[in-house]
C-alpha positions as CSV (number, residue, x, y, z in Angstrom):
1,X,-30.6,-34.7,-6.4
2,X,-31.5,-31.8,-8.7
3,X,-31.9,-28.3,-7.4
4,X,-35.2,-26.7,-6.1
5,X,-36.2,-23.8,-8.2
6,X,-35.3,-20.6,-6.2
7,X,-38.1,-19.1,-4.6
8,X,-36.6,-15.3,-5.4
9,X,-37.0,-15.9,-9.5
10,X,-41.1,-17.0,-9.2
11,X,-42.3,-14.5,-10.8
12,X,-41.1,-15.9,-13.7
13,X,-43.3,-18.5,-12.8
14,X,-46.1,-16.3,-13.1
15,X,-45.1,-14.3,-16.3
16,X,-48.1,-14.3,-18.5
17,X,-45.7,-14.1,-21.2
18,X,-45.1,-18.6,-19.9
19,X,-48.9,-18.8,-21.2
20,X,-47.5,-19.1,-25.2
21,X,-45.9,-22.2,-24.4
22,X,-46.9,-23.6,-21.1
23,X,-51.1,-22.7,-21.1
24,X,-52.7,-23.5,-18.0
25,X,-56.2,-23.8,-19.8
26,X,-54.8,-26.8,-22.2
27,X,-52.9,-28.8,-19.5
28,X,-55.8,-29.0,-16.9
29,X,-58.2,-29.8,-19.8
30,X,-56.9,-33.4,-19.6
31,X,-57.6,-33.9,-16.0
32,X,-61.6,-33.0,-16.4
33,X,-61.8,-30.7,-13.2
34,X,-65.1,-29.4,-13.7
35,X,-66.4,-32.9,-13.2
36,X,-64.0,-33.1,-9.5
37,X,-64.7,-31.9,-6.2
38,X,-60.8,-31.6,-5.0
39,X,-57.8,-31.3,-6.9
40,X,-54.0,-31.1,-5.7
41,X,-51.1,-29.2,-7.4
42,X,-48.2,-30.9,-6.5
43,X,-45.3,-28.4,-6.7
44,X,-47.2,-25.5,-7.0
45,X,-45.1,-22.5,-6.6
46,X,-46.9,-19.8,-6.6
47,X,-50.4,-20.9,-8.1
48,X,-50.0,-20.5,-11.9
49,X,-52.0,-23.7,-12.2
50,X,-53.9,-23.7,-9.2
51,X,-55.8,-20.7,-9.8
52,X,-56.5,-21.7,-13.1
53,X,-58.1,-24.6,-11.3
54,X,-60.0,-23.4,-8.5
55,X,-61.6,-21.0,-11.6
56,X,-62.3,-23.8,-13.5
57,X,-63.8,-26.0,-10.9
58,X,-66.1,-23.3,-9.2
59,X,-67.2,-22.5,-5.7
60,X,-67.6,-25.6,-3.9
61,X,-64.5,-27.3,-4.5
62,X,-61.4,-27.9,-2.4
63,X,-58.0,-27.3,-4.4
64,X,-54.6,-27.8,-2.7
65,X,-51.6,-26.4,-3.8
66,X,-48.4,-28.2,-2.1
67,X,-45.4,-27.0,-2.0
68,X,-42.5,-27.5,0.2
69,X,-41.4,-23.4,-0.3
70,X,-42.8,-21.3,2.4
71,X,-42.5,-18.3,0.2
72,X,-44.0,-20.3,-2.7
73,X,-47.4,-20.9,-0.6
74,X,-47.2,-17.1,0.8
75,X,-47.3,-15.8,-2.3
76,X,-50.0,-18.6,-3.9
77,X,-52.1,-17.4,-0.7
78,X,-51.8,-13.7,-1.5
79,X,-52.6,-14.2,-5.5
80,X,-55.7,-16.4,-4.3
81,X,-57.2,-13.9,-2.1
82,X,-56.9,-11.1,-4.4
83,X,-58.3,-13.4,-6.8
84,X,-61.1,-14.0,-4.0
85,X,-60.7,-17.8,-4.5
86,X,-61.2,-18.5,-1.1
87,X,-61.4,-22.4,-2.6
88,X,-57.2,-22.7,-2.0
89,X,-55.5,-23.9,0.7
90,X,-52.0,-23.3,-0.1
91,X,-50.5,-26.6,2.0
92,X,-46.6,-27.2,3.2
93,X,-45.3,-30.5,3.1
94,X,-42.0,-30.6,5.1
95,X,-40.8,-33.3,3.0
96,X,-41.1,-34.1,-0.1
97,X,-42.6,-37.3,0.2
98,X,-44.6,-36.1,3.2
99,X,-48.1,-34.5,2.4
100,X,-50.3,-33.1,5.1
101,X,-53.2,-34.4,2.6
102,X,-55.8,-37.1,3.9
103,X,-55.4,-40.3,1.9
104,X,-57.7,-41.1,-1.1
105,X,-59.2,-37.6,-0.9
106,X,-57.6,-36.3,-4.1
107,X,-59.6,-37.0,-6.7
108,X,-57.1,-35.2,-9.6
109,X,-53.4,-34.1,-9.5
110,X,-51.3,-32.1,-11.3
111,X,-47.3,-32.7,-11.2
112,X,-46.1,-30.0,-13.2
113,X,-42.5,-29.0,-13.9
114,X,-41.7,-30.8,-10.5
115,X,-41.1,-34.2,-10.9
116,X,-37.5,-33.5,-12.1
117,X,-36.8,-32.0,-8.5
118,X,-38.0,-34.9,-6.4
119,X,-35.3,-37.7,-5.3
120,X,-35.5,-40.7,-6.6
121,X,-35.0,-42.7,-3.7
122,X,-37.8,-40.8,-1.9
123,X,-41.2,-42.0,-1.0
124,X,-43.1,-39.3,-3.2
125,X,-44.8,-41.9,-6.0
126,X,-46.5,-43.6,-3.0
127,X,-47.0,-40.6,-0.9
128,X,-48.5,-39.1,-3.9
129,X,-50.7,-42.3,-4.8
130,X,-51.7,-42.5,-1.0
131,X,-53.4,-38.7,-1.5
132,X,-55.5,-40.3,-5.0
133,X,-58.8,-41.7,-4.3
134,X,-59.2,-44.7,-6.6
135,X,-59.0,-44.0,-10.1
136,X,-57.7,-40.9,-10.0
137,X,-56.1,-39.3,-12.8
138,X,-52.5,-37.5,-12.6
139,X,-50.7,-35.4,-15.3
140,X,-47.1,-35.4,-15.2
141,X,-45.7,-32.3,-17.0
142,X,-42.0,-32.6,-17.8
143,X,-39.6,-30.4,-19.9
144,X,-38.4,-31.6,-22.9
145,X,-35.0,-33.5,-22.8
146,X,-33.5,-31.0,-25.6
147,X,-33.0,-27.1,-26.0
148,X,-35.7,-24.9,-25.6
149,X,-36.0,-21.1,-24.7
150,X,-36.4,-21.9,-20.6
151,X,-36.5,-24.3,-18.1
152,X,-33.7,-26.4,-16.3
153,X,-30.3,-27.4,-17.0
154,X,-30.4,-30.5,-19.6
155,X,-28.9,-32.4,-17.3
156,X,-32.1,-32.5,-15.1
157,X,-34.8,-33.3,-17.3
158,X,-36.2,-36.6,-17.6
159,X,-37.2,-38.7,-20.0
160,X,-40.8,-39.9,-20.4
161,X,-40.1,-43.1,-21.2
162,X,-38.1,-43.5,-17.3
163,X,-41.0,-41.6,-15.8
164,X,-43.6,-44.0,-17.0
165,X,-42.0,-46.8,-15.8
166,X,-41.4,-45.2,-12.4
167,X,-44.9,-44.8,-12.1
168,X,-45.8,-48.3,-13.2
169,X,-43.4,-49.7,-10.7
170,X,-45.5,-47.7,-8.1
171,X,-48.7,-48.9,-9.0
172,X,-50.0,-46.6,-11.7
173,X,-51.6,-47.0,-14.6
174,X,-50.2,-44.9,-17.7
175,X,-53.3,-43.9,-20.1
176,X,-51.0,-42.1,-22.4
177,X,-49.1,-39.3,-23.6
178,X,-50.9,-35.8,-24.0
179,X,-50.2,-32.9,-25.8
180,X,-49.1,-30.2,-23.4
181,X,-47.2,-27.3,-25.7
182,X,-43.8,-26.6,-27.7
183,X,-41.5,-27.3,-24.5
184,X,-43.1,-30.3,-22.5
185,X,-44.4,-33.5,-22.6
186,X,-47.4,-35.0,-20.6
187,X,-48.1,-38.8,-19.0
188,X,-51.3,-39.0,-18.3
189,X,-52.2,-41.5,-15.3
190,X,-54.4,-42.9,-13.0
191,X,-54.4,-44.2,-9.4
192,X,-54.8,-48.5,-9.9
């Protein structure tokens, strides 16, 4: 199994610097969030997409961001109160494949420079599809398996074509690559 990104380097996750090639407002533009009344970041670190989110989908909404790093969720707590978005519930799962989420209450997901660090032969496709209410869309947001300026190890990226068939063979239903920046590549899906 791949490592887990090291909770003492997230502030590169938060570098505003990452916005030229990884830009929140693009990536969660495929997942219509204004439209949703709950959304789930799956592997959030610290919040770089889940703020974004909670902004985007206003006042009334509930938007988890899971993570299975305590210090990940401290910090995505303390940027979400000083952003007063009282809106995120920064959420631990203990495993992986374990999500203190309520199923079919998700009504979007993000899974964003994560999947790579999941196990395989883990539970977290049908943990994750047990969270989506019916029809639910999901971005997957992987690096690209060639050089680029960050990210992992080669060794550790995926391939999109793998990752869609993972997902099929879960139950999902792949509506399509989207364009997500320089570095990635994006799966669009949705909960059959």
């Amino acid at each position: 199994m791949p490592d887990r990104f090291d909770p003492t380097q997230m502030d590169r996750l938060i570098d505003p610097a990452r916005r030229a090639w990884n830009d929140p407002a693009l990536i969660l533009s495929h997942l219509d969030l204004p439209t949703k009344q709950t959304f789930a970041d799956i592997g959030c670190g610290p919040g770089y997409f889940t703020l974004e989110a909670a902004r985007l989908m206003g006042p009334t909404a509930m938007i988890w961001g899971v993570d299975v790093s305590e210090e990940m969720l401290e910090r995505l707590g303390q940027r979400a109160a000083q952003a007063g978005l009282a809106t995120v519930k920064p959420t631990l799962a203990e495993e992986e494949d374990e999500f203190p989420l309520h199923s079919g209450t998700v009504e979007a997901a993000l899974l964003a420079n994560a999947y790579h660090e999941t196990d395989p032969a883990s539970n977290f496709l049908f943990e994750l599809k047990r969270t989506l209410a019916p029809g639910a869309p999901v971005l997957v947001v992987e690096w690209k398996p060639e050089p680029t300026p960050a990210g992992p190890p080669q060794s550790e990226r995926l391939q999109m074509a793998d990752v869609q068939e993972e997902f099929e063979l879960a139950g999902f239903t792949c509506l399509g690559e989207r364009p997500v920046g320089p570095y990635h590549w994006g799966l669009l899906f949705t909960r059959s």
